[in-house]
VOROVEX-865790 format. One record per residue (C-alpha): residue number from 1; residue in one letter; chain; x, y, z. Coordinates in pm, 1 decimal, m for minus. Each point is the difference from the previous one (the first is absolute). Last residue first. Layout:
% residues N
+-----+------+------+----------+----------+----------+
! pos ! code ! unit !        X !        Y !        Z !
+-----+------+------+----------+----------+----------+
! NUM !    A !    A !        X !        Y !        Z !
...
+-----+------+------+----------+----------+----------+
//
This chain:
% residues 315
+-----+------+------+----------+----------+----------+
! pos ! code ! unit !        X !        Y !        Z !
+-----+------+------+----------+----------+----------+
! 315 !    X !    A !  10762.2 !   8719.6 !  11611.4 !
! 314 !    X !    A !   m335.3 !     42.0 !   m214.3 !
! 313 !    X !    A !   m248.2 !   m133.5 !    225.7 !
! 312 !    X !    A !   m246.6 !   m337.1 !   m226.6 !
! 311 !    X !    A !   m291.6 !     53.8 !   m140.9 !
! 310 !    X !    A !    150.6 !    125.0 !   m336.2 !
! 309 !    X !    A !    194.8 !   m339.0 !    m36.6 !
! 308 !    X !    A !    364.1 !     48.3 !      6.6 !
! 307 !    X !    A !    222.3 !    m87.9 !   m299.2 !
! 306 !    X !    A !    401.8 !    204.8 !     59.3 !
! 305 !    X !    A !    195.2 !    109.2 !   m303.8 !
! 304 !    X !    A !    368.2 !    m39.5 !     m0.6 !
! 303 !    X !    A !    221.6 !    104.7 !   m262.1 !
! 302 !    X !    A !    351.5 !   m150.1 !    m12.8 !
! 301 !    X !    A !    m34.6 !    m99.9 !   m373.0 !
! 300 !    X !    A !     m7.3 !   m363.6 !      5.2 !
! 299 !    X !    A !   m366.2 !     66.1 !    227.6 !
! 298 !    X !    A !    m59.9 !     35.8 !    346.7 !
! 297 !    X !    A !   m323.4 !    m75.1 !    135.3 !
! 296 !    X !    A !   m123.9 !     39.6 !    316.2 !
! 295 !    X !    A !   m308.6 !   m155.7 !    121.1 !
! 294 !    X !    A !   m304.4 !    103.9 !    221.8 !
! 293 !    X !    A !    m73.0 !    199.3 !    277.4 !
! 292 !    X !    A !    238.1 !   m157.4 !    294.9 !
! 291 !    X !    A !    260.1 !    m75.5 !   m309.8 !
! 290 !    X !    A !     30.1 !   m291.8 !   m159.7 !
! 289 !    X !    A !    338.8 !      9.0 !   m223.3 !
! 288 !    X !    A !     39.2 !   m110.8 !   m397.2 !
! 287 !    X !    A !    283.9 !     11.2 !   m198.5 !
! 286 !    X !    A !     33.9 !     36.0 !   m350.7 !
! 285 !    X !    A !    162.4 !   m171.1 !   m299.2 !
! 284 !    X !    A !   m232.2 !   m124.9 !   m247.7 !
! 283 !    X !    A !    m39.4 !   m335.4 !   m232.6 !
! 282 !    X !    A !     65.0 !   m234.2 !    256.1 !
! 281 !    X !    A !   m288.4 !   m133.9 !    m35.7 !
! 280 !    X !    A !    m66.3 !    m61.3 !    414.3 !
! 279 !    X !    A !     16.8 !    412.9 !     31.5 !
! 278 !    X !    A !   m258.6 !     14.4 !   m254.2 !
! 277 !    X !    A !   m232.8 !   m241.6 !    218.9 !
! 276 !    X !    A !    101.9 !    156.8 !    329.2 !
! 275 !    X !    A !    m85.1 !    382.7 !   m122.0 !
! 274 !    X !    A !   m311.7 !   m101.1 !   m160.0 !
! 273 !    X !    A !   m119.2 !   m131.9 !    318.6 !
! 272 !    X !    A !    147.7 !    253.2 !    187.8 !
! 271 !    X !    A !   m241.9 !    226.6 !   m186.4 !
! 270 !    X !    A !   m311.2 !   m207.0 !     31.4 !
! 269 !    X !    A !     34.4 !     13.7 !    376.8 !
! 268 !    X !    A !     41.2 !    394.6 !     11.9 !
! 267 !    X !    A !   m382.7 !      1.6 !   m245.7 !
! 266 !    X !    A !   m118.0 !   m225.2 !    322.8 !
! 265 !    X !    A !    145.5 !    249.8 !    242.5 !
! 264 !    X !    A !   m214.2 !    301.2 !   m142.7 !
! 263 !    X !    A !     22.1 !    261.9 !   m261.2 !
! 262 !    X !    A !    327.4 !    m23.3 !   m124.1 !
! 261 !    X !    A !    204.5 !    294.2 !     71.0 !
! 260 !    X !    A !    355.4 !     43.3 !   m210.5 !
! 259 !    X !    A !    288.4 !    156.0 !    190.1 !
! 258 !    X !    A !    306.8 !    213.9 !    m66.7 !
! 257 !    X !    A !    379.3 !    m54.8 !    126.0 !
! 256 !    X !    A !    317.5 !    177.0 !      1.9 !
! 255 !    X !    A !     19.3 !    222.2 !   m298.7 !
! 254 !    X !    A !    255.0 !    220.2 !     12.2 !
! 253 !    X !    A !    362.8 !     m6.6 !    201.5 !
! 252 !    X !    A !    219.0 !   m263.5 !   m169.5 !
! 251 !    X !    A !      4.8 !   m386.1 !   m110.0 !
! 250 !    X !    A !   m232.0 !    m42.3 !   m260.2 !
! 249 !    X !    A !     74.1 !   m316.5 !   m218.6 !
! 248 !    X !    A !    257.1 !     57.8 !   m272.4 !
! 247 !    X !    A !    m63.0 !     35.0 !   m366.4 !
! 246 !    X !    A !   m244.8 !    318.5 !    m61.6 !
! 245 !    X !    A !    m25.7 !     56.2 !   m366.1 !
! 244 !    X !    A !   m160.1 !    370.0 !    m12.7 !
! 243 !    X !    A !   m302.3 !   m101.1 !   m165.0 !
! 242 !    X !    A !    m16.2 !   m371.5 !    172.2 !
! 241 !    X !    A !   m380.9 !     83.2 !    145.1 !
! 240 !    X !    A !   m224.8 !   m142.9 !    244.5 !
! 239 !    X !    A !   m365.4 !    168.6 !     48.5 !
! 238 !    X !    A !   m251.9 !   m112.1 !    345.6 !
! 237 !    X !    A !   m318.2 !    107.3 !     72.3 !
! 236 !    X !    A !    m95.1 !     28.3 !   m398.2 !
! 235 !    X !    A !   m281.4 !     64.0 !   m182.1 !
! 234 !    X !    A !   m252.7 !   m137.3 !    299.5 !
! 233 !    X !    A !   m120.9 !   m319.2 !   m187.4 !
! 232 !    X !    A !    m82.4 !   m130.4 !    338.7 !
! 231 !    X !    A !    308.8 !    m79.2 !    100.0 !
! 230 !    X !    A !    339.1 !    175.3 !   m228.3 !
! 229 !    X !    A !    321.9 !    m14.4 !   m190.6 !
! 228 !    X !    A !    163.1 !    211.1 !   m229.5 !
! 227 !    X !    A !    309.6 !   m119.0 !   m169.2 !
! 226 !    X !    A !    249.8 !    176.6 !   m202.4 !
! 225 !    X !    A !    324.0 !    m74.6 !   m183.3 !
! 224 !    X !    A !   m116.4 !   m175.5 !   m291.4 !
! 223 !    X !    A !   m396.8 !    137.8 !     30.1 !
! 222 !    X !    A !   m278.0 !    m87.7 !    280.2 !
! 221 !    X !    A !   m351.0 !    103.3 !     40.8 !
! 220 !    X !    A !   m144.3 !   m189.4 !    303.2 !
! 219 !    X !    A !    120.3 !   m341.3 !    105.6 !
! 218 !    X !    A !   m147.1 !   m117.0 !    305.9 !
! 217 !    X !    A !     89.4 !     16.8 !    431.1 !
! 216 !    X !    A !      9.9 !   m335.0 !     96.1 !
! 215 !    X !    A !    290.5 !      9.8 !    253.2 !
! 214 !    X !    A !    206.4 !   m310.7 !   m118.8 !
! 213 !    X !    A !    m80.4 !      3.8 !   m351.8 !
! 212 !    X !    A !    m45.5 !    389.3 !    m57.6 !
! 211 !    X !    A !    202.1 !    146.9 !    221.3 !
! 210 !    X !    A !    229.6 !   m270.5 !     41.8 !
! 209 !    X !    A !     67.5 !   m185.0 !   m302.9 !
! 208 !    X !    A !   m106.7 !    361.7 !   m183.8 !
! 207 !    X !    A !    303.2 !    180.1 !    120.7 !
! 206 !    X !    A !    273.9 !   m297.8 !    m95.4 !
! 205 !    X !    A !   m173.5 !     63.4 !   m311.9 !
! 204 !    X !    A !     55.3 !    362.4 !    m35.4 !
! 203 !    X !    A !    349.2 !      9.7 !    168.8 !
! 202 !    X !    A !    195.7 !    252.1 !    127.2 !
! 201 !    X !    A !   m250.0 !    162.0 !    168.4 !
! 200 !    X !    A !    m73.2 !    365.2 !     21.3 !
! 199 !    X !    A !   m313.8 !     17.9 !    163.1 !
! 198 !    X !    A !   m321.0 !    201.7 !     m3.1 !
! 197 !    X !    A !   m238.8 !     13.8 !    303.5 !
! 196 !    X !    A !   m349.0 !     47.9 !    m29.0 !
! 195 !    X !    A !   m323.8 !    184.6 !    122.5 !
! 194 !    X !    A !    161.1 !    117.2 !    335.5 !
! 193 !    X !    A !   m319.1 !    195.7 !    148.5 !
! 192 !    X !    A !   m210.6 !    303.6 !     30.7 !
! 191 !    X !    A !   m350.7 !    m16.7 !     93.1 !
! 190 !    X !    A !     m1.5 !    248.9 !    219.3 !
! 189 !    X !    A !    193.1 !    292.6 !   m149.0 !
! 188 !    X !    A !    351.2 !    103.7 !    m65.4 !
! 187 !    X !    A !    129.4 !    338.3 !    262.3 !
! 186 !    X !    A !    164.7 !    332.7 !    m17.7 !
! 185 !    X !    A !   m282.0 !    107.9 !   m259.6 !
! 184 !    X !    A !    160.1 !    324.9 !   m143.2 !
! 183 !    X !    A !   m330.7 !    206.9 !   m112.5 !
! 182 !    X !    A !    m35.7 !     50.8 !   m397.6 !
! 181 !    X !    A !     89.5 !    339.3 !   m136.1 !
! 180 !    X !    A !    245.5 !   m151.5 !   m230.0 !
! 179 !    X !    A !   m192.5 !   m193.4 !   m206.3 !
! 178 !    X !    A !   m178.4 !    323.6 !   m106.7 !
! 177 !    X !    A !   m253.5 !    220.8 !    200.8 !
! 176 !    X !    A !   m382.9 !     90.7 !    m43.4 !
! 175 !    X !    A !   m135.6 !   m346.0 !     64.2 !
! 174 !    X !    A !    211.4 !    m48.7 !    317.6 !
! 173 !    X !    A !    170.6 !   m276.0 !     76.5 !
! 172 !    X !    A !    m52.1 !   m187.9 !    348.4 !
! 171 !    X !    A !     53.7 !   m339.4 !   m131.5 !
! 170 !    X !    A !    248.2 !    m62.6 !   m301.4 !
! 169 !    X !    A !   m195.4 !    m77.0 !   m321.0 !
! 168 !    X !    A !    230.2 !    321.4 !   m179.9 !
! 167 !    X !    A !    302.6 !   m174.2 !    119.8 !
! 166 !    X !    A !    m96.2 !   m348.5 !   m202.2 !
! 165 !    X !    A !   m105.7 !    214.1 !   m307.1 !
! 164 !    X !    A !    283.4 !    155.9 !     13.2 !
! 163 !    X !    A !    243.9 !   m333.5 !    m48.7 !
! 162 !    X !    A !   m203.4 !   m123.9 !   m276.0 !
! 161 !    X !    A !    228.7 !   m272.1 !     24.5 !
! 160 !    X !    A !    149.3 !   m111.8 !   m298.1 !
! 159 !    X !    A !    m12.3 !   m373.7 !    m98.0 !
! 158 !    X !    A !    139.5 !   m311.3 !    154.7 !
! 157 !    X !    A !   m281.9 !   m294.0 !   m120.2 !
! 156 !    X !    A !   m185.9 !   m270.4 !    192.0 !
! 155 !    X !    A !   m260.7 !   m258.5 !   m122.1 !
! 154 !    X !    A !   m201.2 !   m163.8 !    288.0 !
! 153 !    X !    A !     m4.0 !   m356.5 !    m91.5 !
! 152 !    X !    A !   m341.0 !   m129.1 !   m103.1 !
! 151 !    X !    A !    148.1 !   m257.3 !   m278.3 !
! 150 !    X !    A !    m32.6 !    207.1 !   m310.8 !
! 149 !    X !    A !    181.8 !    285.0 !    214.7 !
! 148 !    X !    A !   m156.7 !    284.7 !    209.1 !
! 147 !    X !    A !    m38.7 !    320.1 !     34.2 !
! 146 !    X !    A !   m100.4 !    157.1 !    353.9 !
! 145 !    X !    A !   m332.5 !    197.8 !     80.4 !
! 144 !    X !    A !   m211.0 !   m283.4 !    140.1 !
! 143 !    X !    A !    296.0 !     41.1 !    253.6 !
! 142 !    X !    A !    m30.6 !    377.7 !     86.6 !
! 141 !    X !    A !    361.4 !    166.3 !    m70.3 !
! 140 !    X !    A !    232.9 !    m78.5 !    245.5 !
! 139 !    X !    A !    187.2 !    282.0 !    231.5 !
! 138 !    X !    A !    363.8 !    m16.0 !     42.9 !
! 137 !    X !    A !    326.4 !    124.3 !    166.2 !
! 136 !    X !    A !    297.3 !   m194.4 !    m98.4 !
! 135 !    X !    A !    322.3 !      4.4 !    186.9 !
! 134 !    X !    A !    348.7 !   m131.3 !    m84.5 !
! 133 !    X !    A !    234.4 !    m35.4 !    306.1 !
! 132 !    X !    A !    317.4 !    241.6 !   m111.8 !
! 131 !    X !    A !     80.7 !    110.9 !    394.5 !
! 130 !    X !    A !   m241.7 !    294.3 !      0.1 !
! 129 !    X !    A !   m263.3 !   m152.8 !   m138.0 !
! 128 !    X !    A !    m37.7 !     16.5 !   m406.8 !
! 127 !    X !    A !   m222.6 !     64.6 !   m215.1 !
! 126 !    X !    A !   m326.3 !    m86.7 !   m227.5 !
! 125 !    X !    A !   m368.1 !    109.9 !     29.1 !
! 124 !    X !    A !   m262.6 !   m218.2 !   m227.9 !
! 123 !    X !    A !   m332.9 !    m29.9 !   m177.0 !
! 122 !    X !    A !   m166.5 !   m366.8 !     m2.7 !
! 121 !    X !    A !   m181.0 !   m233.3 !   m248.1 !
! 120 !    X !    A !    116.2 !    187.1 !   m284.3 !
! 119 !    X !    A !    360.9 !     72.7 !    151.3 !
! 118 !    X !    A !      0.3 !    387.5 !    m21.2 !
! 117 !    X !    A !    362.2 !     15.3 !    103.1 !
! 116 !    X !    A !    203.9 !    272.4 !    252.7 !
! 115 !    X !    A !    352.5 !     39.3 !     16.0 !
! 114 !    X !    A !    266.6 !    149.4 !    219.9 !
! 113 !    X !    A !   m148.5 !    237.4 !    182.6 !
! 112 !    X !    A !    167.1 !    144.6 !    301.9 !
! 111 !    X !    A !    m70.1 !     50.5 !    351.7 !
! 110 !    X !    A !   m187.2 !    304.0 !    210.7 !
! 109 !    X !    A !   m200.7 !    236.9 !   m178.8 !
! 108 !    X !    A !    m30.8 !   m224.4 !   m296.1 !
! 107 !    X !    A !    m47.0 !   m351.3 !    166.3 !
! 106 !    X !    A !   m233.2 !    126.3 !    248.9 !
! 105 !    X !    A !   m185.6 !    142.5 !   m257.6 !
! 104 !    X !    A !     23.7 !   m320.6 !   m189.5 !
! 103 !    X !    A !   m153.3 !   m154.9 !    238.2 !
! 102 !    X !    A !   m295.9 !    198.2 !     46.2 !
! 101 !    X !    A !    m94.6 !    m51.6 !   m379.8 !
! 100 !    X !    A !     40.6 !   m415.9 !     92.6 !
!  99 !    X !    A !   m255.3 !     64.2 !    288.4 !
!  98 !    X !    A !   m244.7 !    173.8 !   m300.4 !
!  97 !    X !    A !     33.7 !   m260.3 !   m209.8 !
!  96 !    X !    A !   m119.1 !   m216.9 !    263.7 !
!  95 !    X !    A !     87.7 !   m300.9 !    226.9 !
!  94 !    X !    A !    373.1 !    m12.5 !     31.6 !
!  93 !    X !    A !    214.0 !   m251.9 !    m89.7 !
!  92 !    X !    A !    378.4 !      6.0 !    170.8 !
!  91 !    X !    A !    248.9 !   m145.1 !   m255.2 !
!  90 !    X !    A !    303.3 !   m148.8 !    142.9 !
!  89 !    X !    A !    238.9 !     m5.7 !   m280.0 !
!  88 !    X !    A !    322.5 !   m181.6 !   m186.1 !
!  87 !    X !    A !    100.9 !   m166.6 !    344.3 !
!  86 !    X !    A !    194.4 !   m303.4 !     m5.3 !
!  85 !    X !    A !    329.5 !   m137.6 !   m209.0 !
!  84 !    X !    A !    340.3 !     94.1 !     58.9 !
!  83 !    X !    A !    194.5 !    105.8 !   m294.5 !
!  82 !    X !    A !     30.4 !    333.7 !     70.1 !
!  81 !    X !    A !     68.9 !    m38.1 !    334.9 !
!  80 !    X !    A !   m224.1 !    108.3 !    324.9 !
!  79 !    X !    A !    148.9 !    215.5 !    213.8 !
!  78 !    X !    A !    235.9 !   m214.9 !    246.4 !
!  77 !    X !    A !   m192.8 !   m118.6 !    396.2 !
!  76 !    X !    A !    123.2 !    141.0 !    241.3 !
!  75 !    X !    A !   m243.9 !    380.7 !      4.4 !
!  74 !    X !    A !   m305.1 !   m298.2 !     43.0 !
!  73 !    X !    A !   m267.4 !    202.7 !    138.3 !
!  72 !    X !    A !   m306.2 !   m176.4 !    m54.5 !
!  71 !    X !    A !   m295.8 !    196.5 !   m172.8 !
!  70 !    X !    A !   m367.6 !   m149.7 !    m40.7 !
!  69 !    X !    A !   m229.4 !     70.5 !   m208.2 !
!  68 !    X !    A !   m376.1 !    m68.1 !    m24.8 !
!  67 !    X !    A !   m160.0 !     41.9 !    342.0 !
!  66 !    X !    A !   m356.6 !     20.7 !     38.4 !
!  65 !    X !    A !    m82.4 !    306.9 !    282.2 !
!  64 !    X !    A !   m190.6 !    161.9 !   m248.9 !
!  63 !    X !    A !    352.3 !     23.0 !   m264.4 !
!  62 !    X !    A !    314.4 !   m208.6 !     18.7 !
!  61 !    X !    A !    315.5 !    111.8 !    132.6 !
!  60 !    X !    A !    210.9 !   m235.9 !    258.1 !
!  59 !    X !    A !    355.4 !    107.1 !    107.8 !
!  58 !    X !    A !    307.9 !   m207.2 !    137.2 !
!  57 !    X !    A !    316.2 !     69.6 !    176.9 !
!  56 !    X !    A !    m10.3 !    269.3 !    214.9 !
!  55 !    X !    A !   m396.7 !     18.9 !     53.6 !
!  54 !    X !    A !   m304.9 !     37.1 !   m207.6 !
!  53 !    X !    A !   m349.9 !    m86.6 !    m33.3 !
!  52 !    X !    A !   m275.0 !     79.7 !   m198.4 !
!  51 !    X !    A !    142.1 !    274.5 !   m208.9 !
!  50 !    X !    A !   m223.9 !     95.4 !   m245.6 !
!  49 !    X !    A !     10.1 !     m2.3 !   m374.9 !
!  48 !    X !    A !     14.9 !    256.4 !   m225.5 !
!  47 !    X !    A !    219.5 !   m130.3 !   m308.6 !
!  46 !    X !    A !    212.8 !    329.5 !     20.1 !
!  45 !    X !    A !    m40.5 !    126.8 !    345.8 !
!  44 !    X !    A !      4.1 !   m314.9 !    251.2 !
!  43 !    X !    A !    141.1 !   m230.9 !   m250.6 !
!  42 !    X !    A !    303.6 !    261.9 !    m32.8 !
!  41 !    X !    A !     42.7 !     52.8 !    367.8 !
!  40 !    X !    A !     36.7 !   m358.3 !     99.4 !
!  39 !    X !    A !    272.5 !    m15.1 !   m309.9 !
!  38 !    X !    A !    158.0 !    345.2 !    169.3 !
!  37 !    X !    A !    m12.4 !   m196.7 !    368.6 !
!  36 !    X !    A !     75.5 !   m356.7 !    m84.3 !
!  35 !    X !    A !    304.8 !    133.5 !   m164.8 !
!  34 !    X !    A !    169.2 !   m367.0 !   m125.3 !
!  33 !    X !    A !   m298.0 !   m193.9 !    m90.0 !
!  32 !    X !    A !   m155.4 !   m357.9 !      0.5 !
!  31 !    X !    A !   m299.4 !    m24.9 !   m165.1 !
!  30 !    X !    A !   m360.5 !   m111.6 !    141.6 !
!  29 !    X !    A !   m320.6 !    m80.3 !   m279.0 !
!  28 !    X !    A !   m352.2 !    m50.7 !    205.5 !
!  27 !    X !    A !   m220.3 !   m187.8 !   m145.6 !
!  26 !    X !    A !    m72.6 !   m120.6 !   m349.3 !
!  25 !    X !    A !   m335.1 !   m157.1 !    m66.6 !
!  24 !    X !    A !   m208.9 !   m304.8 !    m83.0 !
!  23 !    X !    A !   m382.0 !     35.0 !      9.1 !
!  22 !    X !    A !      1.8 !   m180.9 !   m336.5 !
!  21 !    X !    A !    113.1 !   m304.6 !    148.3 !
!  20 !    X !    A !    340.1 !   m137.6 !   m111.5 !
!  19 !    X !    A !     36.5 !   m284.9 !   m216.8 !
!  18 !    X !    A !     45.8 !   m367.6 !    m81.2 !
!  17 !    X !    A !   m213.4 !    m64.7 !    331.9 !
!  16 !    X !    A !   m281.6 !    136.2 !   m144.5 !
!  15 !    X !    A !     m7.0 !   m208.1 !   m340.3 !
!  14 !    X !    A !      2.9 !   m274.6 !    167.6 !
!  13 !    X !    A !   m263.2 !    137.8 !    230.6 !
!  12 !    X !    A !   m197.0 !     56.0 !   m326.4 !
!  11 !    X !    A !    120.5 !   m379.7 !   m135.1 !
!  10 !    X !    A !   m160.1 !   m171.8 !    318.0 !
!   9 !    X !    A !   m331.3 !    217.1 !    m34.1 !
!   8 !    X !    A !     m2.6 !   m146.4 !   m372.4 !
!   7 !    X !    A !     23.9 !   m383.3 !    113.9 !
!   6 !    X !    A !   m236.5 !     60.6 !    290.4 !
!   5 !    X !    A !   m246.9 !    154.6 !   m292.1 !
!   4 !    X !    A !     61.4 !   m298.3 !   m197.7 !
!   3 !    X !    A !    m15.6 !   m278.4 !    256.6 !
!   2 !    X !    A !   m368.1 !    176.8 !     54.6 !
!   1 !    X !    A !    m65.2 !    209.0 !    309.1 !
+-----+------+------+----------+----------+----------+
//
């Protein structure tokens, strides 16, 4: 290998370390929650996941024995203010058009609409849990599909749903009937996951210094009071807004934790890396905490999301 070459490979792994790996992921998502039993009962039969395991405190959901949600019982702790910073959505992605129909069966017969957006990249479900928790339910359009920007970023919009169209892809309708003569499916597919969590921060640089700088996820499409941020040039595995001017850090019931899977335990290494050489600037407040699986970090705004390696037990 020429001086050159070694010179180049040095700059890739650079490169590498100033960034998460495209396998990067979010994890599970857990909130903390008043009526464990109607909120356990909403994810059940609105979203459609399973119950993995429950008992009088805590319940785990997920989908093909994967879990994706998890529910603390927390009836102590105040309702989230309206200042507070934290959740703005979970959003659930599921693998088809057709999936998406079924959810908004579900949603219909059992729950309440409360917006739905044909994103360009991505066509969305939005309400509400029963305890205000905002909810997404996805399906992305095929990459090669998705717009993008002068500079490769994928290009998103907030445009009308062709809200039919979705119920009319559900599974198990029949070609002579309508929308409505589609099957209830009680449950979301294989292959359904968290895609992204959306935050209400206070802060859209204090966001970036550790989600970006210290965590290495990068800068997607952005706006004043809006980032999107993403590995892999996913579209966005992780949003941050300021629309409704949150001011203090999150303190009540809602969102208690969510994690982001790296693939393996060198990928981990790189992130407290990044972690230790922002935290030595100065320049960001967080803290950081090793866990069994990984790290914990918790930023200025109270939120805490937790780095494991995929290879690695989720505790």
């Amino acid at each position: 290998m020429t001086d050159n070459a070694e010179g180049d490979s040095a700059t890739a792994a650079s490169d590498r370390d100033d960034r998460l790996p495209a396998e990067t992921r979010i994890g599970r998502a857990a909130l903390r929650v008043a009526d464990l039993d109607e909120t356990t009962a909403f994810y059940r039969d609105v979203v459609g996941l399973a119950v993995l395991d429950r008992d009088a405190e805590r319940a785990t959901l997920g989908v093909d024995e994967t879990p994706l949600l998890v529910l603390e019982r927390d009836a102590d702790r105040p309702a989230r203010s309206r200042t507070d910073a934290g959740l703005f959505h979970t959003a659930f992605r599921v693998p088809s058009r057709a999936a998406l129909g079924e959810a908004l069966g579900r949603v219909r017969e059992r729950w309440r609409l409360d917006g739905a957006s044909d994103h360009l990249v991505s066509e969305a479900l939005y309400l509400d849990d029963p305890e205000g928790n905002g909810v997404e339910i996805y399906r992305d359009r095929p990459r090669e599909e998705w717009p993008v920007d002068d500079g490769g970023t994928p290009r998103m919009a907030t445009d009308p749903l062709d809200v039919e169209g979705v119920a009319a892809a559900a599974a198990g309708e029949s070609e002579e009937g309508g929308a409505d003569s589609a099957a209830l499916v009680d449950r979301a597919p294989a292959g359904t996951d968290v895609g992204h969590v959306h935050l209400e921060v206070t802060s859209l640089s204090a966001f970036e210094a550790v989600y970006v700088d210290g965590l290495g996820f990068e800068v997607g499409m952005s706006g004043p009071d809006v980032r999107f941020v993403a590995a892999g040039g996913y579209h966005h595995h992780l949003g941050a807004n300021t629309w409704r001017g949150r001011t203090t850090p999150a303190a009540g019931r809602g969102l208690a934790w969510f994690e982001a899977v790296v693939p393996d335990a060198a990928a981990l290494d790189a992130v407290r890396d990044r972690l230790d050489a922002v935290g030595a600037d100065g320049g960001a407040q967080f803290a950081v905490e090793e866990r069994t699986d990984g790290v914990t970090v918790t930023d200025a705004d109270g939120i805490e999301v937790r780095v494991r390696a995929a290879e690695t037990q989720s505790l």
